[in-house]
N, C-alpha and C positions, 0 to 999 in steps of 0.2 A: 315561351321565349321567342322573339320576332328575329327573323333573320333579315336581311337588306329589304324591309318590310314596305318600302316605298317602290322596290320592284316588284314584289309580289302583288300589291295591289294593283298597281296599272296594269300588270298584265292578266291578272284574273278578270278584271272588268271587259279585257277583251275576247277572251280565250276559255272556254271550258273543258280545261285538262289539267290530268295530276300535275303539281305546281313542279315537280322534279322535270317534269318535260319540258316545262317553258324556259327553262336556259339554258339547257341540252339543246333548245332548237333556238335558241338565242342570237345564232349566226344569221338566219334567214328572216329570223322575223323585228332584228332591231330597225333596221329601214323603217315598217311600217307601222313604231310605236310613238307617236309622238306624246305621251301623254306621261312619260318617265320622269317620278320626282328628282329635282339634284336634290343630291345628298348634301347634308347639313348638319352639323351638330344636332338637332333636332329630332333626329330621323336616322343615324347611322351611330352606334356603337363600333370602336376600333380597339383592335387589340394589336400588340407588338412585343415579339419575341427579338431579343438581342439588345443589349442596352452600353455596347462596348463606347471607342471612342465614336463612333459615326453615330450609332443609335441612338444613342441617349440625346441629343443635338436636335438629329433629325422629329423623331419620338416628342421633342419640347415642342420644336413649332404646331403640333396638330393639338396639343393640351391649350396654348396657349390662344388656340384661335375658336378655342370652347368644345371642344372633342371630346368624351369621357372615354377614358383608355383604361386598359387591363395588358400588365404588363408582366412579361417575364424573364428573367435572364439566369442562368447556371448559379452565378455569382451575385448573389440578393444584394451585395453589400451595393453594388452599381446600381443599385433599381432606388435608391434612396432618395436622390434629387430628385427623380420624377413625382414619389411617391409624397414627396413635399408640396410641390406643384399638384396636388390632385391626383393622380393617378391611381389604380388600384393593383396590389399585386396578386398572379397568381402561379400555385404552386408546380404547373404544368403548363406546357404550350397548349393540352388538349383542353386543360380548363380554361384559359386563354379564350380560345373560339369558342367553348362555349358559350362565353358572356361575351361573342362578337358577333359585326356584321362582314365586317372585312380587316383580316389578320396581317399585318405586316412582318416579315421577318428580315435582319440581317444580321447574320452569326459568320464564323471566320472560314468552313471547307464547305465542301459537294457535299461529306458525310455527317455533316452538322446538318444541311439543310434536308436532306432524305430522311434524318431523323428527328429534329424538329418539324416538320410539315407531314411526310408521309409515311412515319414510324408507326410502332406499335403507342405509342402515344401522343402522336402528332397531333398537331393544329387538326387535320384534316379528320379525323377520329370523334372533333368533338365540333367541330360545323356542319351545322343544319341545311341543306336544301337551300339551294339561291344564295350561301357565304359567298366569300372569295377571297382567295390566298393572295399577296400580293409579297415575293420573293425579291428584297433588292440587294442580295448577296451575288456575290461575282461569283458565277459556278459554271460546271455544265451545261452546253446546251440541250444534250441529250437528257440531261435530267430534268430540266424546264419541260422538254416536251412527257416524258413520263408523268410530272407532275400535275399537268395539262390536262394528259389523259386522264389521271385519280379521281383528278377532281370535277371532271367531267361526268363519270360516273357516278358521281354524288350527288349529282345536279349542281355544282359546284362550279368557280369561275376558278381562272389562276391566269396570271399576270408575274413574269418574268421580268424586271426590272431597276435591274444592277445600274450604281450611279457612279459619276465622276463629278471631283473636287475635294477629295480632301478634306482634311475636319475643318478648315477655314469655308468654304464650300456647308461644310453641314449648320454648322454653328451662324453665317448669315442665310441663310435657308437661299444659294443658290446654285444647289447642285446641276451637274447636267444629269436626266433619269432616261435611259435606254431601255421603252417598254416594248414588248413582243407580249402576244396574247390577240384574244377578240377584239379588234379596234371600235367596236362600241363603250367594251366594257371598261378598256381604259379612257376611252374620252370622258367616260361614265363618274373614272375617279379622279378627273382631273382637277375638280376644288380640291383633295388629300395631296396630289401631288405638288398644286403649286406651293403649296405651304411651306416644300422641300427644296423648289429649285421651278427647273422648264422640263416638262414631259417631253422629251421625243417619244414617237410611236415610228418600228423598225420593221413590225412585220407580225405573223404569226409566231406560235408558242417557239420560245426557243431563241428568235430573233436578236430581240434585247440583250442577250448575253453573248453572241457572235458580237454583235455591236461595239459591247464594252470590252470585248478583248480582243479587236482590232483599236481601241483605245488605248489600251494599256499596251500595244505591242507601239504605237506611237509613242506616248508615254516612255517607255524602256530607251529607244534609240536617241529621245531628247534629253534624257536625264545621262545618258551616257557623254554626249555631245557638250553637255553642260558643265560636269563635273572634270573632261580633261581641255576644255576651255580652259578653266580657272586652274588647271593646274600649270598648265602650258604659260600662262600668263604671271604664275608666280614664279614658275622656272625662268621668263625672260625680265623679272626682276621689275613688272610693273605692281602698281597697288591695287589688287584686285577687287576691294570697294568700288576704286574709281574705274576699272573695265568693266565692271556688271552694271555700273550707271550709263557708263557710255554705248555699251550693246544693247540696255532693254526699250531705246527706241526706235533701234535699228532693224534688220530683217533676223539677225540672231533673238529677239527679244521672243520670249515664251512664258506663258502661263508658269512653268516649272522652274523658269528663273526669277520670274515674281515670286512664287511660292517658297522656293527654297533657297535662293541664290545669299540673301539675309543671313538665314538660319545656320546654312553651312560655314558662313565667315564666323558666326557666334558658336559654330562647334554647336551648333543647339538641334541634336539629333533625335528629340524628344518625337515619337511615331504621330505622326497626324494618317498615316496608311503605312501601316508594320511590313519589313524586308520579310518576315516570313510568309505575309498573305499575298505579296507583291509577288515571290518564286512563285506560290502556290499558281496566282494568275497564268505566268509566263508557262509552267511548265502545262498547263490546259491550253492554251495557245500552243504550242509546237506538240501537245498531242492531237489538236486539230489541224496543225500544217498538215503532219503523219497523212492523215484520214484524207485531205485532199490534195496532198503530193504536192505541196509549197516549199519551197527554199526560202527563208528568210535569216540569212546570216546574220541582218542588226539585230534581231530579238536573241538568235541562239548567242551571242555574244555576252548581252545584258543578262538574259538570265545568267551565263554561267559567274559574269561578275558578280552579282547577287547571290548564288550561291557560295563566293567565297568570302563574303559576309558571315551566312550562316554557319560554316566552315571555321570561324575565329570567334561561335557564341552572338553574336552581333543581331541576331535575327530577328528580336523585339525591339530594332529602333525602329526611327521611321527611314521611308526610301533617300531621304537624300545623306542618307551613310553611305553610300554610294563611293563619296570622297573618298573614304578611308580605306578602299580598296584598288585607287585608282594613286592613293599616296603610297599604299604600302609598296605595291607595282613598281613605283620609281624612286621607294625612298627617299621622300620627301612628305613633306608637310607645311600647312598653309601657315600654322599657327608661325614657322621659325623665320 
């Protein structure tokens, strides 16, 4: 069974050592490899765990640009469209990387991804020498860098790189992806990411998901900013159709009032990024304020709005339910 078998050969032609050492020392000696296959359908097997609203989307673009994937998710029934398009399922994340070169994951907590990746049955469990994990779940930083290290000791790569956009964002493959890891080894995979969106690279292990939750703590104060905009605008009796037309080419005009601003006046609360994974985000941010002694009163604001979503059941729409705790607040609503 060949693992990212187009790096193992360039580097065997130059190097005579156990092949687990040459991406252990991967840092010092990418400079002076010029001779590194890109990866191609051809030559790279991918696997991916997690097939929710973002995965399954994301997961499409790499089938469809001739990727043979192995796939798995808790919930088989989700894996079915793939599995129509080609894709193979299997019955474990470890048997996943077995039959991979590089394993993608993105499932919903920190505790999903320690034990899809570095559990007792993890991806990492059943990849060979020279794999590589590539994490694009919003999680820990510190567990990016554990993960780092695992995988390092396997002679293994890993790649921390949590995305922004939203399932519109997945579904036209333009996410933005916040990678942290070996900046080789993600330039390495950057045919897989474009597939997805535009790679940033943020830094070492760990990086990418500091990144995306200084993202999302943006995110939070604009979506708050957004939702008593429009309420304030319906409270002065204007038609808030025509104020969300006339701000979104103004200096109010945002990404998140493109995205949701529609959706909210259609009451169309349907999750493209779930109020429960949203808290989860916020409340990993303000334990990383904790850690380096930051004040940030718009985020602790937004999360607690968002927790009183989850507080009235509400916690599997998507973020821009937001409104509805910013109507109950005032007692009002858009609809009357």
């Amino acid at each position: 069974m060949r693992s990212f078998p187009h790096l193992r050969r360039s580097l065997s032609t130059l190097i005579v050592l156990p092949f687990s050492l040459h991406l252990r020392h991967f840092n010092s000696m990418a400079a002076t490899i010029p001779t590194l296959e890109p990866i191609s359908p051809a030559n790279t097997r991918l696997g991916w765990i997690g097939t929710g609203v973002m995965g399954q989307s994301m997961c499409s673009h790499l089938i469809k640009a001739g990727y043979s994937l192995t796939v798995f998710n808790r919930t088989q029934s989700k894996v079915q469209p793939l599995l129509d398009m080609g894709a193979c399922y299997a019955p474990s994340p470890l048997e996943v990387a077995a039959n991979s070169d590089v394993v993608f994951s993105i499932v919903g907590y920190p505790s999903d991804v320690q034990s899809v990746l570095i559990g007792s049955s993890g991806a990492l469990q059943g990849l060979v020498p020279g794999g590589i994990l590539v994490d694009m779940t919003t999680s820990d930083p510190s567990l990016a860098v554990e993960i780092s290290s695992a995988a390092s000791a396997k002679g293994c790569a890993s790649v921390d790189a949590p995305v922004s956009g939203g399932d519109r964002g997945a579904k036209a493959g333009t996410l933005a992806i916040f990678a942290g890891g070996d900046e080789s080894v993600v330039r390495h995979l950057t045919p897989l990411f474009a597939c997805m969106g535009k790679v940033n690279y943020m830094g070492g292990p760990g990086k990418g998901q500091f990144a995306k939750l200084a993202n999302q703590i943006t995110i939070a104060s604009t979506m708050v900013g957004l939702v008593e905009g429009m309420v304030y605008a319906h409270k002065a009796g204007l038609d808030v159709g025509l104020y969300l037309d006339a701000i979104s080419t103004g200096a109010a005009g945002s990404k998140s009032l493109d995205l949701y601003g529609s959706r909210i006046l259609k009451r169309d609360f349907a999750a493209g990024f779930f109020v429960n994974h949203f808290v989860k985000d916020l409340g990993i941010c303000l334990r990383e304020c904790q850690n380096m002694g930051l004040a940030l009163p718009g985020l602790a604001l937004a999360q607690q709005l968002y927790l009183s979503l989850q507080a009235h059941g509400e916690g599997s729409l998507g973020t821009q339910g937001l409104i509805l705790a910013l109507e109950r607040l005032n007692n009002v609503s858009l609809q009357s």
